[in-house]
HTML snippet that shows the backbone in 3Dmol.js (N, CA, C, O; Angstrom):
<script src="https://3Dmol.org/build/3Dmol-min.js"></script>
<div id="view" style="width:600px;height:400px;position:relative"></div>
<script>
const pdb = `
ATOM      1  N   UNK A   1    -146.479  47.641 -90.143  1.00  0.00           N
ATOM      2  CA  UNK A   1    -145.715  48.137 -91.280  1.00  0.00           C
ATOM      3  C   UNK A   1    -144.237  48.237 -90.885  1.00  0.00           C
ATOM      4  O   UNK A   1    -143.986  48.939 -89.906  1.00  0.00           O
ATOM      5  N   UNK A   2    -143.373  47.715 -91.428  1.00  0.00           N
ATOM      6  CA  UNK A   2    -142.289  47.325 -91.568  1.00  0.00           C
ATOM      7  C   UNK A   2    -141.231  49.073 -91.339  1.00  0.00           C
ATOM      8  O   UNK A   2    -141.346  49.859 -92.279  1.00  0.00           O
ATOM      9  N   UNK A   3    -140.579  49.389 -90.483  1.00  0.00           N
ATOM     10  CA  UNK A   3    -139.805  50.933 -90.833  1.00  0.00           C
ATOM     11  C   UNK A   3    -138.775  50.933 -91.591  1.00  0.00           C
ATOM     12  O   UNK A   3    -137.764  50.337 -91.219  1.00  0.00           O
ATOM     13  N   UNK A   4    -138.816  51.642 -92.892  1.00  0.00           N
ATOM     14  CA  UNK A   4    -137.653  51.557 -93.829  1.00  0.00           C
ATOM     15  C   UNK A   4    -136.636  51.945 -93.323  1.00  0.00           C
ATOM     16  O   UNK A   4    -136.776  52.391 -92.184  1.00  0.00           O
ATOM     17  N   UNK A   5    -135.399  51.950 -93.838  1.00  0.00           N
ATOM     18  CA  UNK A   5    -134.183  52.147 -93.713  1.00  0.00           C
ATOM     19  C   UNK A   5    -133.973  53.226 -94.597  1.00  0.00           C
ATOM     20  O   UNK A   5    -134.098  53.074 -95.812  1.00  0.00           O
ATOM     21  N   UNK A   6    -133.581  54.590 -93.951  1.00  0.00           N
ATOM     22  CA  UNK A   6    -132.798  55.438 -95.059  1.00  0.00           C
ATOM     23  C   UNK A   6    -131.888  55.009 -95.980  1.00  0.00           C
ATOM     24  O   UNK A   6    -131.060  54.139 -95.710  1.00  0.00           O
ATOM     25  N   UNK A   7    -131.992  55.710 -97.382  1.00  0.00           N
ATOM     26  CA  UNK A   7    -131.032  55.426 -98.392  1.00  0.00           C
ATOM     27  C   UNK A   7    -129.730  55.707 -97.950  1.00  0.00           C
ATOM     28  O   UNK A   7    -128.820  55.014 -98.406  1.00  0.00           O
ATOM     29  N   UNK A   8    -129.494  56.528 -97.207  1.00  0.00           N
ATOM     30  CA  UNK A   8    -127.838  57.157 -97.325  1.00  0.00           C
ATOM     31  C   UNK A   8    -127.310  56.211 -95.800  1.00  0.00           C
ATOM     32  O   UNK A   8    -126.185  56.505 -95.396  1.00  0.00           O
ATOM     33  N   UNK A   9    -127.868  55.432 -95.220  1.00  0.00           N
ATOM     34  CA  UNK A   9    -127.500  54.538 -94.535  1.00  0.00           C
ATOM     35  C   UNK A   9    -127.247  53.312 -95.188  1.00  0.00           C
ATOM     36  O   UNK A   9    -126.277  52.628 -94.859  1.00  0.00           O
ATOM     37  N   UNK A  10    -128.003  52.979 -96.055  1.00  0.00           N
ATOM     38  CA  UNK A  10    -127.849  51.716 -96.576  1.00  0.00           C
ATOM     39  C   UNK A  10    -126.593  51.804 -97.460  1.00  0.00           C
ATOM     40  O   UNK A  10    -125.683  50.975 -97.469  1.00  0.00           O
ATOM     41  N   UNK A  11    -126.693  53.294 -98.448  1.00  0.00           N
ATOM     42  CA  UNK A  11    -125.241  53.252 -98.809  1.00  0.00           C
ATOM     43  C   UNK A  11    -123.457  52.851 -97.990  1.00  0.00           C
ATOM     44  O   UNK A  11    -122.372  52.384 -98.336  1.00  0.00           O
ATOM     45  N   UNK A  12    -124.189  53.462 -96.639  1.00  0.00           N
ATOM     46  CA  UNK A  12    -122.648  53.387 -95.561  1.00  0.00           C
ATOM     47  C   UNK A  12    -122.520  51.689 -95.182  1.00  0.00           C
ATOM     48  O   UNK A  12    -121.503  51.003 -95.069  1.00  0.00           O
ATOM     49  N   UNK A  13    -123.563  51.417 -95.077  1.00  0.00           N
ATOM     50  CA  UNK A  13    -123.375  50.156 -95.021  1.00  0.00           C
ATOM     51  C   UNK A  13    -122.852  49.560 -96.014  1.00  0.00           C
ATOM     52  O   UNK A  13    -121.768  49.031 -95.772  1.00  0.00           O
ATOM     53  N   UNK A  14    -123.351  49.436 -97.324  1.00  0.00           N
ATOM     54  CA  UNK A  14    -122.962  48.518 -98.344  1.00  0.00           C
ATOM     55  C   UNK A  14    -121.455  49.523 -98.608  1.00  0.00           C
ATOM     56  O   UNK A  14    -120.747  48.990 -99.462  1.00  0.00           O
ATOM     57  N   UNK A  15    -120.866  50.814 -98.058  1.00  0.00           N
ATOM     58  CA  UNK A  15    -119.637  51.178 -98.481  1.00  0.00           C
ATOM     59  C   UNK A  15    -118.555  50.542 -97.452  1.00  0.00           C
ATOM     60  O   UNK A  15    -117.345  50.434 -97.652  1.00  0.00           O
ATOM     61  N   UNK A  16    -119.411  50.080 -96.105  1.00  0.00           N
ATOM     62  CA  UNK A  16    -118.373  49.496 -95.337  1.00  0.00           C
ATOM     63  C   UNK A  16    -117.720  48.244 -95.828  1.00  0.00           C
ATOM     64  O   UNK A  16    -116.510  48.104 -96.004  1.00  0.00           O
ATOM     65  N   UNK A  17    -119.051  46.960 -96.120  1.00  0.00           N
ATOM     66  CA  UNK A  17    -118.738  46.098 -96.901  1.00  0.00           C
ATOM     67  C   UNK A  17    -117.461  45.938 -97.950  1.00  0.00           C
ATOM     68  O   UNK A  17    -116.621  45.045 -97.838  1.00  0.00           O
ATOM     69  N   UNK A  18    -117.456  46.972 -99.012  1.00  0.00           N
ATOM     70  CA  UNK A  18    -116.713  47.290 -99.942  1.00  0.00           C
ATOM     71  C   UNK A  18    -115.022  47.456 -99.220  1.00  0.00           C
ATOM     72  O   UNK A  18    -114.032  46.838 -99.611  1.00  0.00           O
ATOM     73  N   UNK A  19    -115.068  48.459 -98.094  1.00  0.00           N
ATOM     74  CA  UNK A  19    -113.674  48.781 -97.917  1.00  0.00           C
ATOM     75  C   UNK A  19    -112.968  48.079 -97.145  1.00  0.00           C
ATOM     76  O   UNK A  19    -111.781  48.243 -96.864  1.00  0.00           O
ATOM     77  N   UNK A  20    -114.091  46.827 -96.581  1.00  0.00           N
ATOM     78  CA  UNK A  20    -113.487  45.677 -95.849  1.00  0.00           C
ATOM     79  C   UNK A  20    -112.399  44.794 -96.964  1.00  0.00           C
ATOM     80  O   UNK A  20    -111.214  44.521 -96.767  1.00  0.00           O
ATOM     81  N   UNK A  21    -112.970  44.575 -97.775  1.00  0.00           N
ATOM     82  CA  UNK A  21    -112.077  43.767 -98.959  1.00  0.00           C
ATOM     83  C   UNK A  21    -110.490  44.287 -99.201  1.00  0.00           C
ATOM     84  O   UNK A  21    -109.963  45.230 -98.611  1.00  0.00           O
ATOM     85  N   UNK A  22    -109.925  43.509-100.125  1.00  0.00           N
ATOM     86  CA  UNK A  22    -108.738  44.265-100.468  1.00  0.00           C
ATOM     87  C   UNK A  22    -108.379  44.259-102.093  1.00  0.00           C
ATOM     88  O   UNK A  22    -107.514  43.810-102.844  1.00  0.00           O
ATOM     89  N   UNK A  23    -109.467  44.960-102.147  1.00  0.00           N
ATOM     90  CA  UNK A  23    -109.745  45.440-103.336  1.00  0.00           C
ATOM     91  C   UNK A  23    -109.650  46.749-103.845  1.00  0.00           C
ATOM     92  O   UNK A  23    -109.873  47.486-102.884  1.00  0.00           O
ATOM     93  N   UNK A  24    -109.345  47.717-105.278  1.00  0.00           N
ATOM     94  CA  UNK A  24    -109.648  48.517-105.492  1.00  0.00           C
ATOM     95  C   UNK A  24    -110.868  49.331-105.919  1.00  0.00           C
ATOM     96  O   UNK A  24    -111.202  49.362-107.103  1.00  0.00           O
ATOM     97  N   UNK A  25    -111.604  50.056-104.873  1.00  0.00           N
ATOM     98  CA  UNK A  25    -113.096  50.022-105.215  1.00  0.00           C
ATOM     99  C   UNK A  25    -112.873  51.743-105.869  1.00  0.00           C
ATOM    100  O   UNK A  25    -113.894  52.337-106.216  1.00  0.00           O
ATOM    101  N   UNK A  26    -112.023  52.183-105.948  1.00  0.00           N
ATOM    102  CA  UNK A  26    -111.729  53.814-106.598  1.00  0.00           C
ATOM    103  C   UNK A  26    -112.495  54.132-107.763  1.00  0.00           C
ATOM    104  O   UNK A  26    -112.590  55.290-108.170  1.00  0.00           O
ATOM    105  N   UNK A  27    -112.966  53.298-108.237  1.00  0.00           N
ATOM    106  CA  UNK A  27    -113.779  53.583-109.641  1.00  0.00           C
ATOM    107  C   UNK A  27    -115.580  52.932-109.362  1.00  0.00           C
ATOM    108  O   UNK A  27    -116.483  52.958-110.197  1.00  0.00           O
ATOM    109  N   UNK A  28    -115.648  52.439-108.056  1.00  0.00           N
ATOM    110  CA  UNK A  28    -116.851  51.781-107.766  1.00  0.00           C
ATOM    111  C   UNK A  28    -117.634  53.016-107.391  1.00  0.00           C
ATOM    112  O   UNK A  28    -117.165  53.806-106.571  1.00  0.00           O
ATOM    113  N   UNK A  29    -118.954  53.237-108.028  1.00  0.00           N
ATOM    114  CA  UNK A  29    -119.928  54.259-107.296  1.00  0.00           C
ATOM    115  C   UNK A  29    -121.223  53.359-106.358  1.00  0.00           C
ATOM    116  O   UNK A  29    -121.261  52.136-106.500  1.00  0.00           O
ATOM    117  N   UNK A  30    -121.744  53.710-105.880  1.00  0.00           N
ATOM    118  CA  UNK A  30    -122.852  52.867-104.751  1.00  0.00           C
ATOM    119  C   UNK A  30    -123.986  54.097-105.061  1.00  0.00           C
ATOM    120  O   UNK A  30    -123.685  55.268-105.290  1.00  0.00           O
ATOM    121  N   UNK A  31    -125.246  53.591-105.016  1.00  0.00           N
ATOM    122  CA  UNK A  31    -126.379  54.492-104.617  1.00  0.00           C
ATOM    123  C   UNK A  31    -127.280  53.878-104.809  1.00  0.00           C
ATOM    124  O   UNK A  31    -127.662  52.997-105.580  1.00  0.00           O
ATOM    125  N   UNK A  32    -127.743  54.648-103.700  1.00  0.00           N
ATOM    126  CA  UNK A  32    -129.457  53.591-103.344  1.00  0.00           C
ATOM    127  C   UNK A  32    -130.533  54.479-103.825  1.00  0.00           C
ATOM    128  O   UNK A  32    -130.298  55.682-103.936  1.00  0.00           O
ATOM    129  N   UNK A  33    -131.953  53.887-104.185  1.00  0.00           N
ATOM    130  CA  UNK A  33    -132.888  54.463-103.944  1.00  0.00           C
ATOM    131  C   UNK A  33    -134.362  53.230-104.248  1.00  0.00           C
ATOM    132  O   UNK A  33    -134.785  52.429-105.081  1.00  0.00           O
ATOM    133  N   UNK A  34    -134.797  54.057-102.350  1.00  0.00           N
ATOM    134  CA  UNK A  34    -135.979  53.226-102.190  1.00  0.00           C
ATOM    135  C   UNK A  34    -135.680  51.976-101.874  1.00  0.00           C
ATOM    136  O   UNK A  34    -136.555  51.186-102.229  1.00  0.00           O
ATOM    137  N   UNK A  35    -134.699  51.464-101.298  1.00  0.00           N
ATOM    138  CA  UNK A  35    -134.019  50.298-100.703  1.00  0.00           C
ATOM    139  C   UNK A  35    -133.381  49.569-101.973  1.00  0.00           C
ATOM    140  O   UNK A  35    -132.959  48.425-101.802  1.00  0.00           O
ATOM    141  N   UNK A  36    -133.283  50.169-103.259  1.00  0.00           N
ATOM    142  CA  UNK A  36    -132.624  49.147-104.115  1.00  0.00           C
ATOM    143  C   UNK A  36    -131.088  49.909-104.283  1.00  0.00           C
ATOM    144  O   UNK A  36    -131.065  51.114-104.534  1.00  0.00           O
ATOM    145  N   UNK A  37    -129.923  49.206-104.142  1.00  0.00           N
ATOM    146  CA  UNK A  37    -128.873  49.154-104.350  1.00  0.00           C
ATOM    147  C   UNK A  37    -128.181  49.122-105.838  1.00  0.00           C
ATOM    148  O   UNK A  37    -128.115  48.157-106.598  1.00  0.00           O
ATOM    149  N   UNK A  38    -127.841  50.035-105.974  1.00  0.00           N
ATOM    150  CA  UNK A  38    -127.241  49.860-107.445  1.00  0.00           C
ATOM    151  C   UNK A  38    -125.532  50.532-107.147  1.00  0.00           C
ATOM    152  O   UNK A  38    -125.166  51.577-106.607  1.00  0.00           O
ATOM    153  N   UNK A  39    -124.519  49.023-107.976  1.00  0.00           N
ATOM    154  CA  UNK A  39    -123.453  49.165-107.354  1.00  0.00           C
ATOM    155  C   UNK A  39    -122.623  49.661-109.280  1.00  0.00           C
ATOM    156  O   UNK A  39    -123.049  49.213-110.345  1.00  0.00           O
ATOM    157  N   UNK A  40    -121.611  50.499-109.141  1.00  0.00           N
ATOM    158  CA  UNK A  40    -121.634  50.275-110.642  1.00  0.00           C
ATOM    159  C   UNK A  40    -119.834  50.425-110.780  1.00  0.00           C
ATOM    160  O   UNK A  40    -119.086  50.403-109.803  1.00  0.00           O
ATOM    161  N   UNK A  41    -119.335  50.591-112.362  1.00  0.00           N
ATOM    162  CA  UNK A  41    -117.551  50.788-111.766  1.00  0.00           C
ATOM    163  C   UNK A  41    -116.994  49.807-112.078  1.00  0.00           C
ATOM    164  O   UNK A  41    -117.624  48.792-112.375  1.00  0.00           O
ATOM    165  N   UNK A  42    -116.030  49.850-112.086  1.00  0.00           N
ATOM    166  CA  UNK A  42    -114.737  48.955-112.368  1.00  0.00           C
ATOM    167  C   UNK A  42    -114.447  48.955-111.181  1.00  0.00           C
ATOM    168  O   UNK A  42    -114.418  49.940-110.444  1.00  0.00           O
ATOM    169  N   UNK A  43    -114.123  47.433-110.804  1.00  0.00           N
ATOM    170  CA  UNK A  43    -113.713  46.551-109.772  1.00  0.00           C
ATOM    171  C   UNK A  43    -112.225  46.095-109.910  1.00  0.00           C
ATOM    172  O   UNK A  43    -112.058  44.956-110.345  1.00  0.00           O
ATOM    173  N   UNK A  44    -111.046  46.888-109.574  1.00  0.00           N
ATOM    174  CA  UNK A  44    -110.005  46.171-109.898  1.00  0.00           C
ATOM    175  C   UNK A  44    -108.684  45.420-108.544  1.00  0.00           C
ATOM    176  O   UNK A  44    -108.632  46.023-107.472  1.00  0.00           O
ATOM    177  N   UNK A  45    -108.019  44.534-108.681  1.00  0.00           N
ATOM    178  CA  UNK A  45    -107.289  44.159-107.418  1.00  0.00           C
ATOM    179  C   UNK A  45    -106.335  45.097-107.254  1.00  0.00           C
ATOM    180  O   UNK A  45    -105.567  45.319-108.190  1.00  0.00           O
ATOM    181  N   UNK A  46    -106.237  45.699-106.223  1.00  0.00           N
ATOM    182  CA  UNK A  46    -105.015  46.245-105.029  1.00  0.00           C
ATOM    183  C   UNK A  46    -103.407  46.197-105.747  1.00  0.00           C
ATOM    184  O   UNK A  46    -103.205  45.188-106.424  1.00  0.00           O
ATOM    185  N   UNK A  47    -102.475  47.007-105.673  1.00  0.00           N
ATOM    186  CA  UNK A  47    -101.210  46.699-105.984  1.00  0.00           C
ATOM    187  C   UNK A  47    -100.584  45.137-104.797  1.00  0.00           C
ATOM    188  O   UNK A  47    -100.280  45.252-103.610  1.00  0.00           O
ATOM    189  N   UNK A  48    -100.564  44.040-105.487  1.00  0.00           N
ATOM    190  CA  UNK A  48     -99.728  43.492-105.067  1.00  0.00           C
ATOM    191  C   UNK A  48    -100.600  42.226-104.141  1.00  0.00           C
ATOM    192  O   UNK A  48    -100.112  41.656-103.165  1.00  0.00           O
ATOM    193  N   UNK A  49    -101.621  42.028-104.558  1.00  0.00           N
ATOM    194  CA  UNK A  49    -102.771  41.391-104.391  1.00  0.00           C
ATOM    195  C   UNK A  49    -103.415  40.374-105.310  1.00  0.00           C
ATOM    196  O   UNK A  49    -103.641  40.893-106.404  1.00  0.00           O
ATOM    197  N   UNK A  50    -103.749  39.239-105.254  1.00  0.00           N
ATOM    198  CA  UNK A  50    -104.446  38.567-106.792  1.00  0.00           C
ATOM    199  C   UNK A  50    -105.354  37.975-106.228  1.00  0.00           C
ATOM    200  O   UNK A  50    -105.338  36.784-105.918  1.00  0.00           O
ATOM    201  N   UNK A  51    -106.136  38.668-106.063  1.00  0.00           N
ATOM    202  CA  UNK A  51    -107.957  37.883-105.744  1.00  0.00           C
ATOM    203  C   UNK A  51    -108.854  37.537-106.566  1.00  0.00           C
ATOM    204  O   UNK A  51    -109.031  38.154-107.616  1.00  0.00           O
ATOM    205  N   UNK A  52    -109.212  37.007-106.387  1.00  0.00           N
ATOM    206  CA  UNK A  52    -110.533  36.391-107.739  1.00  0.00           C
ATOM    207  C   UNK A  52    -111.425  37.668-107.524  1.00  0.00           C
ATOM    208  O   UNK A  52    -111.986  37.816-106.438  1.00  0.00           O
ATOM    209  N   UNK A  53    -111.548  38.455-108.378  1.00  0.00           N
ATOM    210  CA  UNK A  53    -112.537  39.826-108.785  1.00  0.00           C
ATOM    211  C   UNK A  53    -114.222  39.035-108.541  1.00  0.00           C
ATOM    212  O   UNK A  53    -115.146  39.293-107.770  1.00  0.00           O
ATOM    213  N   UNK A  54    -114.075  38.244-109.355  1.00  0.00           N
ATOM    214  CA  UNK A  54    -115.930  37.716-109.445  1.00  0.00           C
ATOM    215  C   UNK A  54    -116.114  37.057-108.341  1.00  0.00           C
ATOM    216  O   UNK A  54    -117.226  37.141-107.820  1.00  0.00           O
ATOM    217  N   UNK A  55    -115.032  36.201-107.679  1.00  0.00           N
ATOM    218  CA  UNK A  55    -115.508  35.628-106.175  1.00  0.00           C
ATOM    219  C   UNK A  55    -115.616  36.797-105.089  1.00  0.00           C
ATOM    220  O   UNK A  55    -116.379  37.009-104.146  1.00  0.00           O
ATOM    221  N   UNK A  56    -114.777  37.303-105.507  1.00  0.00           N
ATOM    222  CA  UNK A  56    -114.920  39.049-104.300  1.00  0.00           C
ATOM    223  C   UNK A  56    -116.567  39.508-104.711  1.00  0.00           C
ATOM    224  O   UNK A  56    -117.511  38.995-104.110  1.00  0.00           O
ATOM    225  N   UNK A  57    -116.691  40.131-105.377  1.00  0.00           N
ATOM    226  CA  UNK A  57    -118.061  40.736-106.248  1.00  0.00           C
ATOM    227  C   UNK A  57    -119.100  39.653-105.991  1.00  0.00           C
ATOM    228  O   UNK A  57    -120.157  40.179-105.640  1.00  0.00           O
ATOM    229  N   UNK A  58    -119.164  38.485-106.035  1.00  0.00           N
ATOM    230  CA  UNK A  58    -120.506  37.620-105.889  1.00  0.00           C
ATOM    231  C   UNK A  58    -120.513  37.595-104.218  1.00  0.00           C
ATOM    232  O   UNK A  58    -121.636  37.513-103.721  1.00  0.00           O
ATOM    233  N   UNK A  59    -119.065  37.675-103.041  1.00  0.00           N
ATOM    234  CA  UNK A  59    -119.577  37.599-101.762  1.00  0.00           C
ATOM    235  C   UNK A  59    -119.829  38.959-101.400  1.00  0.00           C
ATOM    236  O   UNK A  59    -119.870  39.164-100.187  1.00  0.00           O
ATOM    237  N   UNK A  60    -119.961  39.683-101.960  1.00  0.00           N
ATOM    238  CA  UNK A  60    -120.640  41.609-101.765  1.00  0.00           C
ATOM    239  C   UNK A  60    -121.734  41.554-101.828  1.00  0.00           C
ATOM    240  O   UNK A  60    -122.425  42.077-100.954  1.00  0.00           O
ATOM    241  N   UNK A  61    -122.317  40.847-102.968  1.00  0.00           N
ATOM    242  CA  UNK A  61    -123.556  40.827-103.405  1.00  0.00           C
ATOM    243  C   UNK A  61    -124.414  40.063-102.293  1.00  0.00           C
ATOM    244  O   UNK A  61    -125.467  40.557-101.889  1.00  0.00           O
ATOM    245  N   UNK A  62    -124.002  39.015-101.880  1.00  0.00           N
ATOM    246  CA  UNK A  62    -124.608  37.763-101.070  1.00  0.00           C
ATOM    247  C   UNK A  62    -124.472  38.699 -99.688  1.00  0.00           C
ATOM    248  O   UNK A  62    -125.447  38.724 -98.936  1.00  0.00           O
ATOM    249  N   UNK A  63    -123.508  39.319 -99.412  1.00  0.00           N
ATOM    250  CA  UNK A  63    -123.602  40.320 -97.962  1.00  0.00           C
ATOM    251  C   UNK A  63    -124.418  41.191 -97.844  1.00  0.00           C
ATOM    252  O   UNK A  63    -125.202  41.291 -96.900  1.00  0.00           O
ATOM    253  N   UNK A  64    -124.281  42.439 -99.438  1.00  0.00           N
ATOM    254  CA  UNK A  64    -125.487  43.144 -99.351  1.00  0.00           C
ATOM    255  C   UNK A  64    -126.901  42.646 -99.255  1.00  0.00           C
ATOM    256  O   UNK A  64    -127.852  43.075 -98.601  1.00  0.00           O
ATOM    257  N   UNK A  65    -126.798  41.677-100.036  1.00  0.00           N
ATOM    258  CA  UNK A  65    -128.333  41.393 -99.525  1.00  0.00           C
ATOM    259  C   UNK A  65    -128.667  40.897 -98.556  1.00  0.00           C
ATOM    260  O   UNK A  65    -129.768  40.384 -98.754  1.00  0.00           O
ATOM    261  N   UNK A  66    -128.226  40.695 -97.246  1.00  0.00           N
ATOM    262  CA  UNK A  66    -128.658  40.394 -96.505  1.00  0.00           C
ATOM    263  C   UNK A  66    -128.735  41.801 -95.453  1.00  0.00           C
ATOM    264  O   UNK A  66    -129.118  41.732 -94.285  1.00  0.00           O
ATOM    265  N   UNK A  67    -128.376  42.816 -95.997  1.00  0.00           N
ATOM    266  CA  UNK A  67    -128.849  44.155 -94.909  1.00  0.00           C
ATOM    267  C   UNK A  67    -129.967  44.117 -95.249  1.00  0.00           C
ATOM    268  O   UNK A  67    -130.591  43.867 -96.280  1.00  0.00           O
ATOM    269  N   UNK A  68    -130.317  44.609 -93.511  1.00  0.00           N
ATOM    270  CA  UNK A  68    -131.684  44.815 -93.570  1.00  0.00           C
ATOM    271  C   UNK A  68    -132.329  45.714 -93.885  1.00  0.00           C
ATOM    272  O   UNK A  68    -132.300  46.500 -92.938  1.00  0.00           O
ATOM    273  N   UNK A  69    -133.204  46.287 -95.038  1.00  0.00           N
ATOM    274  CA  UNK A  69    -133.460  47.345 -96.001  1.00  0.00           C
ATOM    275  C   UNK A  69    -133.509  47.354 -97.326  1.00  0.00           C
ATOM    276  O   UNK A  69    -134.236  47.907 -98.150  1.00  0.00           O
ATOM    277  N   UNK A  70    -132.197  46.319 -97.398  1.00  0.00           N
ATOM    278  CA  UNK A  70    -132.248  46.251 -99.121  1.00  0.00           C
ATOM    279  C   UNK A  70    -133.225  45.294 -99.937  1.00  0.00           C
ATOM    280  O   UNK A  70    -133.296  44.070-100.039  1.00  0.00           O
ATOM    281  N   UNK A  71    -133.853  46.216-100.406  1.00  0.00           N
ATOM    282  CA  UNK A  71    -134.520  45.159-101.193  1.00  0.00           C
ATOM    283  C   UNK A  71    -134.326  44.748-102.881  1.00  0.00           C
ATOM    284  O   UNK A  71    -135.327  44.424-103.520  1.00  0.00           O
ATOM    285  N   UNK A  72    -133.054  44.785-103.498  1.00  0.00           N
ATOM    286  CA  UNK A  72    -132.843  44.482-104.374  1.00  0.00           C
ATOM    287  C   UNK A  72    -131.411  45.242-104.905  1.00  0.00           C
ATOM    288  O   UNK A  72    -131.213  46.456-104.854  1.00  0.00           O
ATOM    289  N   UNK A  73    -130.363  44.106-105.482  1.00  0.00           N
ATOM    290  CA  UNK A  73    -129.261  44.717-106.187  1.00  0.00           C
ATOM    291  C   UNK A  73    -129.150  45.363-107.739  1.00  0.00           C
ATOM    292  O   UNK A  73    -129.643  44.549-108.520  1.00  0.00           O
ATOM    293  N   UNK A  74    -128.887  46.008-108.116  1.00  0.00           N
ATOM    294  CA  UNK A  74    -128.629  46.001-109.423  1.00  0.00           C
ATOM    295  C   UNK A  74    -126.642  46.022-109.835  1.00  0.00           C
ATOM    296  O   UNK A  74    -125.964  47.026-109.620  1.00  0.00           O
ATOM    297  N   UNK A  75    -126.229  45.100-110.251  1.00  0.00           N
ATOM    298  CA  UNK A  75    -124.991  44.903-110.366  1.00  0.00           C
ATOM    299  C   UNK A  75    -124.443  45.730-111.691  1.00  0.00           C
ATOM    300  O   UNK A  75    -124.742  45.139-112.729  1.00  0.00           O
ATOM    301  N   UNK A  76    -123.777  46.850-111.881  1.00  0.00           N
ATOM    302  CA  UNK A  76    -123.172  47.386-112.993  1.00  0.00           C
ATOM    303  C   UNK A  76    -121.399  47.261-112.913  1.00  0.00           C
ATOM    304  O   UNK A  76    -120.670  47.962-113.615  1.00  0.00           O
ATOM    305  N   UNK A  77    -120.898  46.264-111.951  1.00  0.00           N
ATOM    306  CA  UNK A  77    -119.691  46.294-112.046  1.00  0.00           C
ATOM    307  C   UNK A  77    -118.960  45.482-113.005  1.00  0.00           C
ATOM    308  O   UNK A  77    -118.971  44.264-112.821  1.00  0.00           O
ATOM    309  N   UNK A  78    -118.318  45.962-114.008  1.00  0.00           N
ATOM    310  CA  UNK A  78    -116.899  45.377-114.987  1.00  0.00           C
ATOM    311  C   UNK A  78    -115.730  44.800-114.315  1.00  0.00           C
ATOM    312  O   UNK A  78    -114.683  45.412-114.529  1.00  0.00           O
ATOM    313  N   UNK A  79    -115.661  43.870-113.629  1.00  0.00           N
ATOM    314  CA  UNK A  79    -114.269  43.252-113.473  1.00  0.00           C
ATOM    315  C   UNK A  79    -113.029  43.223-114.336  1.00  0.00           C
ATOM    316  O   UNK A  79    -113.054  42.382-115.235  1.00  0.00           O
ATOM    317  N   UNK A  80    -111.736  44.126-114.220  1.00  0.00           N
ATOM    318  CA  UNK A  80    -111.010  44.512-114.969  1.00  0.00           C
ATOM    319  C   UNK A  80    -109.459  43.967-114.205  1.00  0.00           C
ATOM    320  O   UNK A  80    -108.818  44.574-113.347  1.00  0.00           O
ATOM    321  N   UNK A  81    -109.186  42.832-114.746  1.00  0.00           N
ATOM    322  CA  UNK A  81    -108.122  42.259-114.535  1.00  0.00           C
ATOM    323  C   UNK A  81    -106.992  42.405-114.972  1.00  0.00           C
ATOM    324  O   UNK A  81    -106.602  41.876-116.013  1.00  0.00           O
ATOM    325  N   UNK A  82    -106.257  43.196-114.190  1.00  0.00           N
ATOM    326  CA  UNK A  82    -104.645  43.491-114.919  1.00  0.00           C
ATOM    327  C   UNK A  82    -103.455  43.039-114.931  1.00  0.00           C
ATOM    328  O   UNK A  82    -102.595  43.583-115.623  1.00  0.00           O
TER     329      UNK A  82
END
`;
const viewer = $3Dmol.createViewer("view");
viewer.addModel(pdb, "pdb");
viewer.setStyle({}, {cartoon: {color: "spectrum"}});
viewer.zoomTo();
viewer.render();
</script>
């Protein structure tokens, strides 16, 4: 039998992910439960920054899932381009 991964680890993980970027994640909430990831929030770019929001957000997704624990995303983020 496989040993789960605590929820509030998997959160630090998928929050490290997040603050690696250079992005504004200030409105992003994270929480897990039972290994599923649910990310939610407005996703917006950094003062002085122009990143593709959905290319940022689809390589989060493709990172989170590859921790080991998660077993499923649920994506609630609004990309809000200003």
């Amino acid at each position: 039998m496989p040993v789960r991964v605590p929820d509030h680890w998997l959160k630090k993980l998928v929050m490290k992910e997040l603050y690696k970027r250079e992005i504004d994640i200030s409105r992003i909430l994270v929480f897990c439960t039972a290994g599923v990831v649910t990310i939610m929030g407005e996703l917006r770019n950094m003062h002085g920054h122009d990143l593709d929001l959905k290319v940022q957000l689809a390589e989060i997704e493709n990172i989170v899932r590859q921790i080991h624990g998660v077993r499923d995303i649920i994506n609630q983020v609004k990309v809000v381009e200003i």
